[in-house]
VONUBA-487236 format. One record per residue (C-alpha): y negated, z, x; residue in three letters. Coordinates in Angstrom, 1 decimal. Layout:
# residues N
((Y Z X) 'Ala') ...
# end
This chain:
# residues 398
((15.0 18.8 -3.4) 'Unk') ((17.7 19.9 -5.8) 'Unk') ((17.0 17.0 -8.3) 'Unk') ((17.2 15.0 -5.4) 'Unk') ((20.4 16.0 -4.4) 'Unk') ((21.5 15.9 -7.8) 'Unk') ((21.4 12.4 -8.1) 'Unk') ((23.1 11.5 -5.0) 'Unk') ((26.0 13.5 -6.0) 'Unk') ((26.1 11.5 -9.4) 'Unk') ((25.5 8.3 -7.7) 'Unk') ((28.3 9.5 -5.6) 'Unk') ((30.3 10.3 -8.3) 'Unk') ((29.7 7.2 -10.6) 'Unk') ((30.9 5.1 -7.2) 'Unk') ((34.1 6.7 -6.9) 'Unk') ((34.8 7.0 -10.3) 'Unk') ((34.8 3.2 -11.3) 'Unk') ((35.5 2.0 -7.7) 'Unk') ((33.4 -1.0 -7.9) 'Unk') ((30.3 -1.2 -6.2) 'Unk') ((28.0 -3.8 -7.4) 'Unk') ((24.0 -4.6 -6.1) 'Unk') ((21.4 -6.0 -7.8) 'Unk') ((20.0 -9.8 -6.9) 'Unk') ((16.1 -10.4 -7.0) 'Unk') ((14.7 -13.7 -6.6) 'Unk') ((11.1 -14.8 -5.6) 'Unk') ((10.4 -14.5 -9.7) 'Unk') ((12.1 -11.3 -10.4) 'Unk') ((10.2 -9.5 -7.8) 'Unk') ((6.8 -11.0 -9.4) 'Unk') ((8.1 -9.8 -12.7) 'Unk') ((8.6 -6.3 -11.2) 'Unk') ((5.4 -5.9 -9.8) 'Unk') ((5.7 -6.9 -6.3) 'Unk') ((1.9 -8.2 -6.4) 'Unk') ((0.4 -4.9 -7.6) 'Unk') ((-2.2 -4.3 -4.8) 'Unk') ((-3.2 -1.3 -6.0) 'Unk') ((0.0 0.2 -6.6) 'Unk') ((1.1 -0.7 -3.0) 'Unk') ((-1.7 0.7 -1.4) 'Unk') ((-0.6 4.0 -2.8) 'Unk') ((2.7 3.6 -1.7) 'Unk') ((1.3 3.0 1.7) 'Unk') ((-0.4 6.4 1.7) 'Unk') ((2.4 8.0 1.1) 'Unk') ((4.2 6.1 3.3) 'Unk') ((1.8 6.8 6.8) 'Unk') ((1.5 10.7 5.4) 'Unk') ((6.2 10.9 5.8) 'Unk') ((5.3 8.9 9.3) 'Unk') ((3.3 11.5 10.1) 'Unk') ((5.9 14.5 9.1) 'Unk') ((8.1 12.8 11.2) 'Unk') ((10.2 11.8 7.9) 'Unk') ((11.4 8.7 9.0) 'Unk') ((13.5 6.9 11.9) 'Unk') ((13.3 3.5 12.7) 'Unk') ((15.1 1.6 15.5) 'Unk') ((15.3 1.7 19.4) 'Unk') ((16.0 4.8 21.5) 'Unk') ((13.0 7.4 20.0) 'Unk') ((13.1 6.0 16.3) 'Unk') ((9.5 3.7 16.3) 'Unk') ((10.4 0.3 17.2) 'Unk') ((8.8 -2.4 15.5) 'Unk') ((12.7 -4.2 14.8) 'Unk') ((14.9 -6.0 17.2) 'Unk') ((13.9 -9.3 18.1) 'Unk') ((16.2 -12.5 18.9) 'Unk') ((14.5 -14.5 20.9) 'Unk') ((15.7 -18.3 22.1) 'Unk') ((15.1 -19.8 25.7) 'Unk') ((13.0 -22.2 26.6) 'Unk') ((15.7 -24.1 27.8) 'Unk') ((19.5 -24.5 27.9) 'Unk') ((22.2 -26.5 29.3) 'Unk') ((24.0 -26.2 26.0) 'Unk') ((23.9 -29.1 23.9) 'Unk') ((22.7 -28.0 20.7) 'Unk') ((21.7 -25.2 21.8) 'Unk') ((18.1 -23.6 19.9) 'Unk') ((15.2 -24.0 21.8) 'Unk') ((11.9 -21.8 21.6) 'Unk') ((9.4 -24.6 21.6) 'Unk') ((6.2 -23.0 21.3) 'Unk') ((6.3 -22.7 17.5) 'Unk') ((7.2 -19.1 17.1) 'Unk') ((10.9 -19.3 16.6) 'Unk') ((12.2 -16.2 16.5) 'Unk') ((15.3 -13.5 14.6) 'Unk') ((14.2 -10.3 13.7) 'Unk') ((16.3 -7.5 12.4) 'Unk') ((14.0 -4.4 11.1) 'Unk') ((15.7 -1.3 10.1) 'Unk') ((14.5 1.8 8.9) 'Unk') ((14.7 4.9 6.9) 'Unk') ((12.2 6.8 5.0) 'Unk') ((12.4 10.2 3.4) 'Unk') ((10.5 11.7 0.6) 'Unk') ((10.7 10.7 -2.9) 'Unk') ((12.4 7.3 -1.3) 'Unk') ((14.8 8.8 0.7) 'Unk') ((16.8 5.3 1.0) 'Unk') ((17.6 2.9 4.1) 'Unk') ((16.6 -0.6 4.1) 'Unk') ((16.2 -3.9 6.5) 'Unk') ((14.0 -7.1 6.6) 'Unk') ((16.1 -9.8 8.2) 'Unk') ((13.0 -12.0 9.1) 'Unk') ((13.7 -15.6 10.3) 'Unk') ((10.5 -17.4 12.0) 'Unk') ((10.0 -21.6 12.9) 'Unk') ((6.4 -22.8 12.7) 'Unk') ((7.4 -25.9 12.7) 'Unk') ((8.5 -25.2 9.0) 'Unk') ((5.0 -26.5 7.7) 'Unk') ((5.9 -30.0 8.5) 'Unk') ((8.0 -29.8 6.2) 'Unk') ((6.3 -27.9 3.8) 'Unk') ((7.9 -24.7 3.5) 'Unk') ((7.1 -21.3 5.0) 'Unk') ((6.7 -20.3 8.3) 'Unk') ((8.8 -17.2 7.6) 'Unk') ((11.4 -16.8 5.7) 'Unk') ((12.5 -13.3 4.7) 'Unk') ((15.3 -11.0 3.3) 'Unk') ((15.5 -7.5 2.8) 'Unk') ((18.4 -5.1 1.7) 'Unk') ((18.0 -2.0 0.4) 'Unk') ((20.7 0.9 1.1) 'Unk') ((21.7 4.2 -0.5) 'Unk') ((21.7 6.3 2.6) 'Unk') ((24.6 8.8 1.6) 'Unk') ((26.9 6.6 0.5) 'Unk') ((25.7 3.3 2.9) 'Unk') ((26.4 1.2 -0.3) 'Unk') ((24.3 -1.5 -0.6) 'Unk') ((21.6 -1.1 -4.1) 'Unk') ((19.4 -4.2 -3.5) 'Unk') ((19.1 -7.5 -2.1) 'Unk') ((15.8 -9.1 -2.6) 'Unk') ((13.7 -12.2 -1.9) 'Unk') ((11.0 -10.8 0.7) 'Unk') ((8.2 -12.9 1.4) 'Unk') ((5.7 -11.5 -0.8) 'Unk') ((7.3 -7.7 -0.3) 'Unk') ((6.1 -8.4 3.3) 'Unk') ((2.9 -9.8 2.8) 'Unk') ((2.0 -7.4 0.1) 'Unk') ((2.7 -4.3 2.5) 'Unk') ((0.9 -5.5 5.6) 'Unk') ((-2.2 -6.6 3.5) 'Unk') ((-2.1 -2.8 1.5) 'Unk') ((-2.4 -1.3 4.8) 'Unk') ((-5.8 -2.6 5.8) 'Unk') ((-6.7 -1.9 2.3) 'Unk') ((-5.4 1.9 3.3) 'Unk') ((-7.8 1.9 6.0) 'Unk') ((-10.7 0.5 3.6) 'Unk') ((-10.1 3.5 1.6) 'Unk') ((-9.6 6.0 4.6) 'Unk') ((-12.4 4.8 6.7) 'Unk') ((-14.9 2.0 5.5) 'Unk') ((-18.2 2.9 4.3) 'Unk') ((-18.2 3.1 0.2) 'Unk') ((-21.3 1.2 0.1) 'Unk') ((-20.0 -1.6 2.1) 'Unk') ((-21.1 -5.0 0.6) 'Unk') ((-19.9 -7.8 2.9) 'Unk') ((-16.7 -8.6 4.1) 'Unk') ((-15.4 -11.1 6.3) 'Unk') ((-11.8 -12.5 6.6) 'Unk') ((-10.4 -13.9 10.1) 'Unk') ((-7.7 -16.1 9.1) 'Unk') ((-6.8 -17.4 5.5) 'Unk') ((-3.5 -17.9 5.0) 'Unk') ((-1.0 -15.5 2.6) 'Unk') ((-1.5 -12.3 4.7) 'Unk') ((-5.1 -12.8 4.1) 'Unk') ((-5.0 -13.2 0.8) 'Unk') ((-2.7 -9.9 0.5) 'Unk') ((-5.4 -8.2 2.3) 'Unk') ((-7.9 -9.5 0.9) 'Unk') ((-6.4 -8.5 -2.8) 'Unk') ((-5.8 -4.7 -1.3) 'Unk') ((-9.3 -4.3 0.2) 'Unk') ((-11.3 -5.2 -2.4) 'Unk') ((-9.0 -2.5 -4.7) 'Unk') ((-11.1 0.1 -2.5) 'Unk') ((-14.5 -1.6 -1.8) 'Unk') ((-15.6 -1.9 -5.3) 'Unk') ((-19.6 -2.9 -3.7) 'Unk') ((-18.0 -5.8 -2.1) 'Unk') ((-20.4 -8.7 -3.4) 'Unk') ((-20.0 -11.6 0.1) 'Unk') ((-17.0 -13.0 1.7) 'Unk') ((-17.4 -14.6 4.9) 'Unk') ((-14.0 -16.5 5.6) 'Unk') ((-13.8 -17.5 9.2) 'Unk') ((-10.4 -20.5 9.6) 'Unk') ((-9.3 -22.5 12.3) 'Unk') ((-12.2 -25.5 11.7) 'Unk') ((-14.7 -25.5 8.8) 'Unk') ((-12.6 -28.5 7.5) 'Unk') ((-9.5 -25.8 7.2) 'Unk') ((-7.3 -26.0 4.1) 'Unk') ((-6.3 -22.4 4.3) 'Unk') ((-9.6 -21.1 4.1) 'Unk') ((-10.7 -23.6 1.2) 'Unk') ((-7.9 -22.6 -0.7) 'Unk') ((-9.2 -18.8 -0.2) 'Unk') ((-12.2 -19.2 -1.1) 'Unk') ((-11.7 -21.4 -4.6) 'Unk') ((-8.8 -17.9 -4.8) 'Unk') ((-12.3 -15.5 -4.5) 'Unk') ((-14.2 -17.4 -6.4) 'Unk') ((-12.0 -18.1 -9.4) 'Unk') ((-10.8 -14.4 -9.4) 'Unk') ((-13.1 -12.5 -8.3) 'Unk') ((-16.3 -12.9 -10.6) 'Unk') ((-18.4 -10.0 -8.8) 'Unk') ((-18.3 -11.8 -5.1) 'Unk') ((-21.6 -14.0 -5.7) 'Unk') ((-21.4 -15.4 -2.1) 'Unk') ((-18.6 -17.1 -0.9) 'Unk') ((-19.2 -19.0 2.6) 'Unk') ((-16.6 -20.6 5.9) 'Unk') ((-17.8 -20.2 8.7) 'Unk') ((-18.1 -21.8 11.4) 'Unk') ((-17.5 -19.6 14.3) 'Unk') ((-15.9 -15.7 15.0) 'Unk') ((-19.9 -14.1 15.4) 'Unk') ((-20.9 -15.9 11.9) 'Unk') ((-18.4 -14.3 10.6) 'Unk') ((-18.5 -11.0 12.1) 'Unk') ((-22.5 -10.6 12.4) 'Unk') ((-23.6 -8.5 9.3) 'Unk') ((-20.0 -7.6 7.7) 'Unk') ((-19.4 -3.9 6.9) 'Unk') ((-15.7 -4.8 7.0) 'Unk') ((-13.7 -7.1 9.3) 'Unk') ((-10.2 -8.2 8.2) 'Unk') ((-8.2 -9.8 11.1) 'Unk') ((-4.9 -11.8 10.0) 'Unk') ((-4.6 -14.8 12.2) 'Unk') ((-1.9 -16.5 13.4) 'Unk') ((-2.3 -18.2 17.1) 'Unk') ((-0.6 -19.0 20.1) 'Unk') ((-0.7 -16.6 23.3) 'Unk') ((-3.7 -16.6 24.9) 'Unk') ((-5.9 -17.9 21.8) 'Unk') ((-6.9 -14.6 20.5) 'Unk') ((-10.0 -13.8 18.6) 'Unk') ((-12.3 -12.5 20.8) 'Unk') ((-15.2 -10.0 19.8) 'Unk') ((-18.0 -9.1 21.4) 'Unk') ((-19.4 -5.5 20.7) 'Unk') ((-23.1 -6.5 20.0) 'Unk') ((-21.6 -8.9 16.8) 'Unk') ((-20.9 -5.2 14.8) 'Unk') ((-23.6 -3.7 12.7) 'Unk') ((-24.0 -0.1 12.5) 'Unk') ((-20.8 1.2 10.6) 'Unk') ((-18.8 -1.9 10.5) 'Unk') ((-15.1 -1.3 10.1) 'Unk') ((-12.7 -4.0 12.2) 'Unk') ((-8.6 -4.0 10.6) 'Unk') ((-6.6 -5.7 12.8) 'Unk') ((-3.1 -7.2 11.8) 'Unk') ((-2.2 -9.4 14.1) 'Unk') ((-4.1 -10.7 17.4) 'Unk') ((-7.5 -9.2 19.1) 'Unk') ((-9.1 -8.9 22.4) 'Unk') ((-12.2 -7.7 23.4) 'Unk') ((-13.6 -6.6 26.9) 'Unk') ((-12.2 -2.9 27.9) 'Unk') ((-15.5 -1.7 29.1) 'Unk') ((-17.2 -2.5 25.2) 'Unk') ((-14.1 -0.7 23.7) 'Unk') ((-14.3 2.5 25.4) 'Unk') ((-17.4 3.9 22.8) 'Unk') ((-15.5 2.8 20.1) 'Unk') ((-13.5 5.0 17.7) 'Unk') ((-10.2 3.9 17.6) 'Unk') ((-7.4 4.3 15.0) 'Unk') ((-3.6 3.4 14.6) 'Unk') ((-0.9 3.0 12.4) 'Unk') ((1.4 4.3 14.6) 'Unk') ((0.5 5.3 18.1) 'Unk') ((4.2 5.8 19.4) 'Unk') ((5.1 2.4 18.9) 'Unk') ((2.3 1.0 21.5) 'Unk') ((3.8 3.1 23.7) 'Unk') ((6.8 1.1 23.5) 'Unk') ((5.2 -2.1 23.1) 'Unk') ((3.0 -1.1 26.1) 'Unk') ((6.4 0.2 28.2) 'Unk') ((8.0 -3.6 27.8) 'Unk') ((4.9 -5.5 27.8) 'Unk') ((3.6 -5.9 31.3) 'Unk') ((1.1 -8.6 31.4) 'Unk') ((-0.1 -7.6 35.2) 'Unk') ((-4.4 -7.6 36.1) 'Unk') ((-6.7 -9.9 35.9) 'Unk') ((-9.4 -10.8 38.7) 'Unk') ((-11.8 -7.7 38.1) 'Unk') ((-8.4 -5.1 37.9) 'Unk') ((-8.4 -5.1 33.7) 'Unk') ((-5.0 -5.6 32.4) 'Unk') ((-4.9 -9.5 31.1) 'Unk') ((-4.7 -9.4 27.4) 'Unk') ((-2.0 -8.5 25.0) 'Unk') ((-3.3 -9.8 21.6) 'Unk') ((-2.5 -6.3 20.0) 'Unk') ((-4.8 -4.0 20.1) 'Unk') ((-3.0 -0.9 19.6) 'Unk') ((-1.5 -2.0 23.1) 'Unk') ((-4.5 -2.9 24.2) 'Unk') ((-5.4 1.3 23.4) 'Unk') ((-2.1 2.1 25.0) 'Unk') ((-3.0 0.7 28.5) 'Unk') ((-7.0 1.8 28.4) 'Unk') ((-5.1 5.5 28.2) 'Unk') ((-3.2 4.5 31.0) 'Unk') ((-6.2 3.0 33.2) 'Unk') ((-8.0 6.1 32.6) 'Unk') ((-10.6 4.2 30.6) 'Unk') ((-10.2 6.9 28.0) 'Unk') ((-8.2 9.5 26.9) 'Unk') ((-5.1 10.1 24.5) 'Unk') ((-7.0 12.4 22.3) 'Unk') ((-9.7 10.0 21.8) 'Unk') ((-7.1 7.9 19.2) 'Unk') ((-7.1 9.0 15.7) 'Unk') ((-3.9 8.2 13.5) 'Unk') ((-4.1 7.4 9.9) 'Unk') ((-1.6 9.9 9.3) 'Unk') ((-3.3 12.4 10.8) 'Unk') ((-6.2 11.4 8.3) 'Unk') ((-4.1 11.4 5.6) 'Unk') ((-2.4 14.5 5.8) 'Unk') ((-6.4 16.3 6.7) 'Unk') ((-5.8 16.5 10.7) 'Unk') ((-8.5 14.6 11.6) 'Unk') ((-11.8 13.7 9.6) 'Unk') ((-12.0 10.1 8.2) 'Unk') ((-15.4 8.2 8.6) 'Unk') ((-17.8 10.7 10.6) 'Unk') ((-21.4 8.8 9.7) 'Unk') ((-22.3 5.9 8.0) 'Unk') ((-23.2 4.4 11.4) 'Unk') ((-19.9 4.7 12.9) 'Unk') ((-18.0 1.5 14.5) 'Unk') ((-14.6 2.0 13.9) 'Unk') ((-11.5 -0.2 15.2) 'Unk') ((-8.2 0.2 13.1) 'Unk') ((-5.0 -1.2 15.0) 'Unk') ((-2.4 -2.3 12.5) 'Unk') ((1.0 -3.5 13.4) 'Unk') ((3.4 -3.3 10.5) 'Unk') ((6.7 -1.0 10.3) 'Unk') ((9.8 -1.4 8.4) 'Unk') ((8.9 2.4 7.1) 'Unk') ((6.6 0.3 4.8) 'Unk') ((9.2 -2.1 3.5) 'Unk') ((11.5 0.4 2.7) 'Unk') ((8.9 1.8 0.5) 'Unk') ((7.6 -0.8 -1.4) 'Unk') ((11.3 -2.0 -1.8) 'Unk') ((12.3 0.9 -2.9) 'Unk') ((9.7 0.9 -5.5) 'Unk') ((10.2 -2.5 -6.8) 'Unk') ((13.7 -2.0 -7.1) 'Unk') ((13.2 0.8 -9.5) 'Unk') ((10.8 -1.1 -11.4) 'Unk') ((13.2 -3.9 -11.7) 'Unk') ((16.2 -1.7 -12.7) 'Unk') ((14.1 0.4 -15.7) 'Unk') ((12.7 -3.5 -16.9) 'Unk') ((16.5 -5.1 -16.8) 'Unk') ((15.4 -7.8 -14.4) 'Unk') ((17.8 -9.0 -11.3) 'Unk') ((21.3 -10.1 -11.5) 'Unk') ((24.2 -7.8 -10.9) 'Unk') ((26.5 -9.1 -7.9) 'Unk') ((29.7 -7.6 -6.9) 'Unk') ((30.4 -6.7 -3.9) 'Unk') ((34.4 -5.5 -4.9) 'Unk') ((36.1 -4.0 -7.7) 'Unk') ((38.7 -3.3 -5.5) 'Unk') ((37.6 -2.0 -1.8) 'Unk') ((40.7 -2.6 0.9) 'Unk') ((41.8 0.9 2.2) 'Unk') ((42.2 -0.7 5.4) 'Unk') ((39.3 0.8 7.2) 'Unk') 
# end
């Protein structure tokens, strides 16, 4: 803690001293050059990451410090001419602020613009920012290209839980969804399934470009898969895999939907995105979460109502879709596991080679502060980035 404090006072210092305040640029390049797509190295990050959640060494936004970021959302419809419409295709503003203690001890934020109807024209779906902030002084240190920073630390995360709570000996894996968060998990898993020899990719339609451009990925890369199939359905994929990576992108009320008897005997099932599943085949299942406060608040503002037989009609998150079987009584608080708690020896990881276990993953902006924070210091030992000013003169008007 005192060489921590140490150098904030000298990067204090060195900021009043030549009263200029400058911040280093990385582009989509410079972040590759720094090491952005280091799978392995993020993972780590990760686990250190979910062990300072767990400490409570962290606040993120919204009233008790674990909300997801805050989201600007457009109507369906205006009377304004001009005016942006949400049309169906996911278009969406998304500040997500955070800090994170530790070794990082630094603030940052993703500024995360979303259109799907960006693929017409080629580009991606997302487009992302993320600024990175000395927390004593506020002064800004980095401001960095984020697309891959993002995709790299939501795919690390299911490779976390790989290494947490997937059998050692597992051998096939299958992959819902194929597009760039795939890949990223795909790259982070396999760092910690080294028996991994099949990949099942299950896509939109067998015909899917996504998932043909995945699997050429595998198989050009990864020399020890032997097996590399589509498929054709959700059970296909799902029958027979030790892990289950979920990454999908779909529109409400198009969620994957599993059925219990599809898992064999110790399969692991990583969620990232959307889920569903009956309540009643849930309820046996051991459950994990990245962050179990957060589903509280998701479940708090979420209120989808009941369906005909009195379940609560799907959410497409299934750490919410925990949230509300605690709240239905279905089962209890204490039957949910946290990866932090595993992390930090609270709770046991994998009990029996038998075990089904269910891994809800959201993503946090705890996560991009980290792996920020870490490429930032790669970039500034390797000279990469350009240095921008911000003023070499501040106004004392304040």
């Amino acid at each position: 803690m005192e060489e921590l404090d140490a150098a904030i006072l000298e990067e204090k210092e060195k900021l009043v001293k030549s009263k200029k305040l400058r911040l280093l640029y990385l582009d989509e390049e410079d972040m590759i050059e720094a090491g952005v797509l280091d799978a392995k190295k993020c993972v780590h990050v990760m686990e250190e990451t979910v062990g300072l959640l767990e400490d409570g060494d962290f606040i993120m936004g919204g009233p008790d410090h674990n909300s997801h970021g805050i989201m600007l959302e457009f109507p369906k419809q205006s009377d304004i001419e001009g005016f942006p419409i949400n049309d169906g295709a996911d278009r969406r503003f998304i500040a997500m602020p955070a800090y994170l203690g530790g070794k990082f001890h630094v603030a940052g934020c993703k500024w995360y613009g979303s259109n799907g109807n960006n693929r017409r024209m080629g580009i991606p779906r997302s487009n992302l920012m993320f600024v990175l902030n000395d927390v004593e002084t506020g002064a800004p240190l980095a401001f960095m290209a984020a697309n891959l920073l993002s995709s790299m630390r939501t795919g690390a995360m299911p490779g976390l839980a790989t290494k947490l709570l997937a059998k050692k000996d597992a051998r096939v894996l299958a992959m819902i969804g194929a597009g760039p968060i795939a890949k990223a998990c795909f790259r982070a898993i396999m760092t910690n399934a080294s028996q991994i020899d099949t990949v099942k990719i299950k896509a939109g339609s067998l015909k899917s470009k996504t998932a043909a451009a995945l699997k050429e990925y595998i198989e050009r890369h990864y020399p020890r898969v032997k097996a590399v199939t589509v498929c054709d359905t959700l059970e296909e994929a799902v029958r027979g895999s030790d892990i289950i990576s979920e990454s999908v992108s779909v529109k409400p009320g198009q969620y994957p939907t599993y059925e219990k008897s599809w898992f064999k005997p110790g399969a692991t099932l990583i969620a990232t995105s959307f889920f569903n599943m009956d309540k009643r085949e849930l309820v046996g299942i051991r459950k994990v979460v990245d962050n179990w406060k957060m589903y509280e608040e998701y479940g708090i503002e979420d209120q989808e109502g009941y369906d005909e037989n009195g379940y609560r009609k799907p959410t497409g998150c299934m750490g919410e879709e925990f949230y509300y079987m605690v709240e239905d009584k279905l089962i209890t608080r204490e039957s949910i596991d946290s990866l932090g708690e595993i992390i930090r020896g609270k709770k046991p990881g994998r009990k029996s080679d038998d075990e089904v276990i269910f891994v809800a993953i959201e993503g946090m902006p705890i996560e991009d502060v980290a792996w920020g924070h870490e490429v930032f210091l790669a970039a500034k030992e390797m000279g990469i980035g350009q240095q921008l000013k911000v003023w070499d003169h501040h106004s004392e008007e304040e």
